[in-house]
Steps between C-alpha positions, in 0.01 A plus 500: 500500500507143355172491247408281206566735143152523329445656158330859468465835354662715813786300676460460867744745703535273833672848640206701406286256627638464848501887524198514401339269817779573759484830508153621274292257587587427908545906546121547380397241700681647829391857408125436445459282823737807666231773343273344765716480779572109412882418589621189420810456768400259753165377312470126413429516113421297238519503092229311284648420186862599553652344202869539472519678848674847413186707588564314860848581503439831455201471786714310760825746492334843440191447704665292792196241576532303809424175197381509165352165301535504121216277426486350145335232317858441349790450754741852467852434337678570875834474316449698210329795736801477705752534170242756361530698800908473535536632129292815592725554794170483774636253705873331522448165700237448619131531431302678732401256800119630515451380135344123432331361190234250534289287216157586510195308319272750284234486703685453838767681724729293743428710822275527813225722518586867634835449400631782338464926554525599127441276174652648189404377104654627203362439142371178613123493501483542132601146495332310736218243410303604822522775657259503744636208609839647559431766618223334763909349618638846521213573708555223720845485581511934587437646820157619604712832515719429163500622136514373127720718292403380115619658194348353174607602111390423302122456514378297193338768308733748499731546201786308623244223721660236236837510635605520136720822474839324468348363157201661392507898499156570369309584810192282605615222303333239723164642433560545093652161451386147535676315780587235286649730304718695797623148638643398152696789460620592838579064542813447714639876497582660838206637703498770735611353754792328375511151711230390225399543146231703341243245418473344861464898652206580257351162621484634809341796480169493676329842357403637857412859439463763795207432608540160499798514732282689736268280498765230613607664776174580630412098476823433661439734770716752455393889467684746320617794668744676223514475124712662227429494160762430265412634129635686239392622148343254247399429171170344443474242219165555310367166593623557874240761546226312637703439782483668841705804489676415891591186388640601177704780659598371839804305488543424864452501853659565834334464767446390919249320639462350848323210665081550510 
C-alpha cells in the first residue's frame, strides 16, 4: 500500500492495518446486521466515510451486495486498494465488480433518495463538522424500509477521545492539556489514520458525546433500534471527576437505526 512516511512513536504496520479493517472491522459489521436477521447479499449498500476502501473490500466479497458506494469527502486511492488487496492475497485480478468509490461533499451524498437498503459508517462521526446534517443525508438517500449501521470510537471524552495514543500514553490527555499545547507536540507526526498527520486529526475532532449523537439522529430522523456499548476499565484523573461518569467510561458505540 503506497502511503506518504510520517514521523511517530509506533510505526504504522500497513499489514496490520489492512487486517485489521478487512477482516475485524467488515466481519463485525456483517455479524451485527446478521444478529438481526440483516444479510447483506443482494442489498444495495452504501459506506459514509469510507476512506481508503478496505472495510468495503471486505463488505463487497464476504457479504456479496448486489452494489456498494464508498462515499468519501476524499476520493479512495482505487489503485493502491487494488495493490493493497493483491499483497494480502484477497483478490488476484480483478476487484470485485459490485465495488465503486464516489467523492462526496461533507454535508452532501451523490445519490437519489431511497437509494440504498443498508448504510454502513465506521469511526467517522467523530469527525464530522455537522452531524445532523449528515446524517439528515443518510436519512434521505435509505429506504423507508432500510438501516444505518454506525460504529463510533472514540467519543471525545473518553480516555483515548484525543486520538493521541500513538504519541501521548497518559490517558485523558486532551482534557489535562491545553490544545495549544497537544498540537505543538503531536505537529506533523502520523495520526491514526495514517493518510494524514496528527495535528489535522485532532482538528477535527468535534467532541460529540453519547448523548449528543442521539440527539443527531433523532433530528435527522432516524430512530435507534440496537446499541452496544463499547467500554472497558479506566482511570479517572483527579480533575476529570466532575465529569459524567458514561461519558468518561464509554468509549464507543454500535448501533442501528432506521428511517422515522
Amino acid at each position: 500500500m503506497t502511503e506518504e512516511v510520517l514521523p511517530g512513536r509506533r510505526e504504522h504496520d500497513p499489514v496490520r492495518w489492512f487486517d485489521e479493517h478487512y477482516n475485524d472491522a467488515a466481519d463485525e459489521i456483517i455479524a451485527f446486521l446478521d444478529g438481526d436477521g440483516i444479510g447483506l447479499e443482494g442489498k444495495l449498500v452504501c459506506d459514509i466515510g469510507c476512506g481508503d476502501g478496505i472495510i468495503d473490500l471486505g463488505l463487497a466479497i464476504k457479504g456479496k451486495p448486489q452494489a456498494l458506494m464508498g462515499y468519501d469527502v476524499r476520493l479512495t486511492d482505487y489503485g493502491g486498494l487494488h495493490r493493497a488487496a493483491q499483497a494480502a492475497g484477497v483478490v488476484e485480478d480483478q476487484m470485485p465488480q459490485n465495488l465503486t468509490f464516489i467523492q462526496s461533499e461533507p454535508e452532501t451524498i451523490p445519490a437519489m433518495p431511497g437509494a440504498f437498503d443498508v448504510a454502513v459508517t465506521w469511526s467517522v462521526f467523530e469527525h464530522v463538522d455537522n452531524p445532523v446534517a449528515l446524517l439528515s443525508e443518510v436519512r434521505r438517500i435509505l429506504k423507508p424500509t432500510g438501516v444505518l449501521f454506525l460504529q463510533l470510537w472514540p467519543f471525545w471524552l473518553s480516555q483515548h477521545g484525543g486520538h493521541l495514543w500513538p504519541h501521548i500514553e497518559d490517558p485523558f490527555p486532551h482534557l489535562m492539556r491545553k490544545d495549544q499545547d497537544i498540537l505543538d507536540e503531536v505537529e506533523g507526526k502520523r495520526a491514526t489514520d495514517p493518510t494524514r498527520t496528527a495535528d489535522d486529526e485532532y482538528r477535527s475532532l468535534n467532541h460529540l458525546t453519547i448523548d449528543g449523537l442521539q440527539r443527531s439522529l433523532l433530528a435527522a430522523g432516524l430512530l435507534p433500534t440496537k446499541l452496544k456499548l463499547m467500554s472497558d476499565t479506566v482511570h479517572i484523573p483527579v480533575g476529570l471527576g466532575h465529569i459524567r461518569l458514561s461519558d468518561l467510561g464509554i468509549a464507543g458505540v454500535e448501533m442501528l437505526a432506521v428511517p422515522r
